[in-house]
C-alpha positions as CSV (number, residue, x, y, z in Angstrom):
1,X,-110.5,-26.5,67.5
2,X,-111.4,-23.6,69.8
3,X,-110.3,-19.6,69.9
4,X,-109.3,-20.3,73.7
5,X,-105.9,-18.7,73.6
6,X,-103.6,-20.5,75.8
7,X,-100.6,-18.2,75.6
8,X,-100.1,-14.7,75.0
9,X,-97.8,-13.7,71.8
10,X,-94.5,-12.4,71.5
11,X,-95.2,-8.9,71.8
12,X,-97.4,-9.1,74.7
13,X,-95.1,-11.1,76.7
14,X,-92.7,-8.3,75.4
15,X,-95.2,-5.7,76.9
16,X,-95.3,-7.2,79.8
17,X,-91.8,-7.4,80.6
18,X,-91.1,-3.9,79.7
19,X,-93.9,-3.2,83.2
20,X,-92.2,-5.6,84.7
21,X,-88.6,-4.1,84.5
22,X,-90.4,-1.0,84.7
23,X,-91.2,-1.8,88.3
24,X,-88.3,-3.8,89.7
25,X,-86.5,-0.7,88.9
26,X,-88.9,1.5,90.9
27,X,-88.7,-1.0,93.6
28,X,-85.3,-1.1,93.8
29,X,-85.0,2.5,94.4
30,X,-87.8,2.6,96.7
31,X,-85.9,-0.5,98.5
32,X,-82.5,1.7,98.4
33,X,-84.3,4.7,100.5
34,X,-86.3,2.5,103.0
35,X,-82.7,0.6,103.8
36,X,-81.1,3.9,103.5
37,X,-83.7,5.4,106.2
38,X,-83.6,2.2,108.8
39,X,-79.9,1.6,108.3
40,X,-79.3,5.6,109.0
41,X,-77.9,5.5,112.5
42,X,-77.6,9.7,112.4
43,X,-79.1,11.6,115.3
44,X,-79.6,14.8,113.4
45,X,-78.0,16.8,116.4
46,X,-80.8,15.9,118.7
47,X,-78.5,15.9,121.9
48,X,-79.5,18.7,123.0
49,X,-83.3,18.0,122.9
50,X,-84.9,18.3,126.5
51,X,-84.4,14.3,128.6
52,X,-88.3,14.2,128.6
53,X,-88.5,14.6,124.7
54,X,-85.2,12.4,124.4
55,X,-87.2,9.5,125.7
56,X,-90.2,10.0,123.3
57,X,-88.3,10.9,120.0
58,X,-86.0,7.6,120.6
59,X,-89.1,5.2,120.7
60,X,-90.6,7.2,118.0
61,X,-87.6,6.5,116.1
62,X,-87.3,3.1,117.1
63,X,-90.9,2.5,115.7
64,X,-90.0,4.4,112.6
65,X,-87.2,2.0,111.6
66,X,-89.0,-1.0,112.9
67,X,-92.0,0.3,110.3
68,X,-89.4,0.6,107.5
69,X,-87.9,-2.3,108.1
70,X,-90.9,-4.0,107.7
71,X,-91.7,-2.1,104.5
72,X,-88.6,-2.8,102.9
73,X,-89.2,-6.8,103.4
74,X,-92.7,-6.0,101.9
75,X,-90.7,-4.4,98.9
76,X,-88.2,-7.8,98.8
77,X,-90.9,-10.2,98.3
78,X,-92.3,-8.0,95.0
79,X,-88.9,-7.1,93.6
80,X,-88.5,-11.8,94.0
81,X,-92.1,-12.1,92.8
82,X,-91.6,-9.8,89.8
83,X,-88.4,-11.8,89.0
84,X,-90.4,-14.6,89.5
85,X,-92.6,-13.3,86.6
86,X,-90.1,-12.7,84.5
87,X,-89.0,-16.0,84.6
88,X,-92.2,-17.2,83.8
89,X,-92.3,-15.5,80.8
90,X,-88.9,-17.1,79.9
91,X,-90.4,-20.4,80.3
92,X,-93.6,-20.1,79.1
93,X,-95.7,-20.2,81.7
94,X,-96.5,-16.7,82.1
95,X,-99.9,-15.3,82.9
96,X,-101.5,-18.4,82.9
97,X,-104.0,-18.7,85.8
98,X,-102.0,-21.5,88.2
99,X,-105.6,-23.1,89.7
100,X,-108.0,-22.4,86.1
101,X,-104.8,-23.2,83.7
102,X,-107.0,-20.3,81.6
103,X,-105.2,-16.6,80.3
104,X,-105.4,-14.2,83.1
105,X,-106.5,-11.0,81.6
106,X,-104.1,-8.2,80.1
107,X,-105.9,-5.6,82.0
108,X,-105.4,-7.7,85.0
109,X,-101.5,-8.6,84.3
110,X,-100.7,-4.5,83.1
111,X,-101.9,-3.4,86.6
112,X,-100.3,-6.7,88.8
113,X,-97.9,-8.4,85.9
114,X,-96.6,-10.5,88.9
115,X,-100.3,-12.3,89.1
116,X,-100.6,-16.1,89.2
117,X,-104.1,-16.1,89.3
118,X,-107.4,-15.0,87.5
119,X,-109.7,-12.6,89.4
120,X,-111.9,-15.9,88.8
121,X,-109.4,-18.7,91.0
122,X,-108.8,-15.2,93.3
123,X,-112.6,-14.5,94.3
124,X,-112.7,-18.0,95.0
125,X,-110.0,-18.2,97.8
């Protein structure tokens, strides 16, 4: 019989969901203001700006949403993979290296609890 552990226990799987909900709840509201700041079709009175800085303060505006928008898809995926990892730890599964089938370490899991793989399978890739 070995001392490999193969699952963590109750309360760190309750430790780890408290990060988790933690962070969705961060990324939601950090979601919220990048949508809020894409979506925001405003002009902050800037009709009366010169033509020639019109131009320029347009396109930097364009890029501007274009950067958010991109940000807030960013956000998307980790809000799904955080849910993802909560549903791991509903079925069992959770932090348990997908390519080593070993524990991925709590130190490792507290700062990404949305990891699928060791720092071990990672280096490898």
């Amino acid at each position: 019989m070995s001392d490999v552990k193969v699952k963590y226990t109750e309360e760190d799987l309750q430790e780890f969901k408290e990060i988790i909900n933690k962070k969705i709840a961060r990324a939601q509201e950090d979601l919220a203001l990048l949508e809020a700041s894409y979506k925001n079709d405003a002009n902050n009175g800037t009709d009366d700006t010169l033509s020639s800085f019109k131009s320029f303060d347009e396109g930097s505006e364009v890029m501007s949403k274009e950067a958010n928008v991109q940000l807030a898809i960013r956000q998307e995926k980790f809000i799904r993979d955080l849910k993802n990892a909560l549903l791991r730890i509903e079925n069992g599964t959770y932090g348990v290296c997908r390519v080593t089938g070993k524990l991925i370490q709590k130190e490792r899991l507290r700062l990404v609890p949305h990891a699928t793989l060791s720092i071990e399978a990672k280096r490898k890739q």
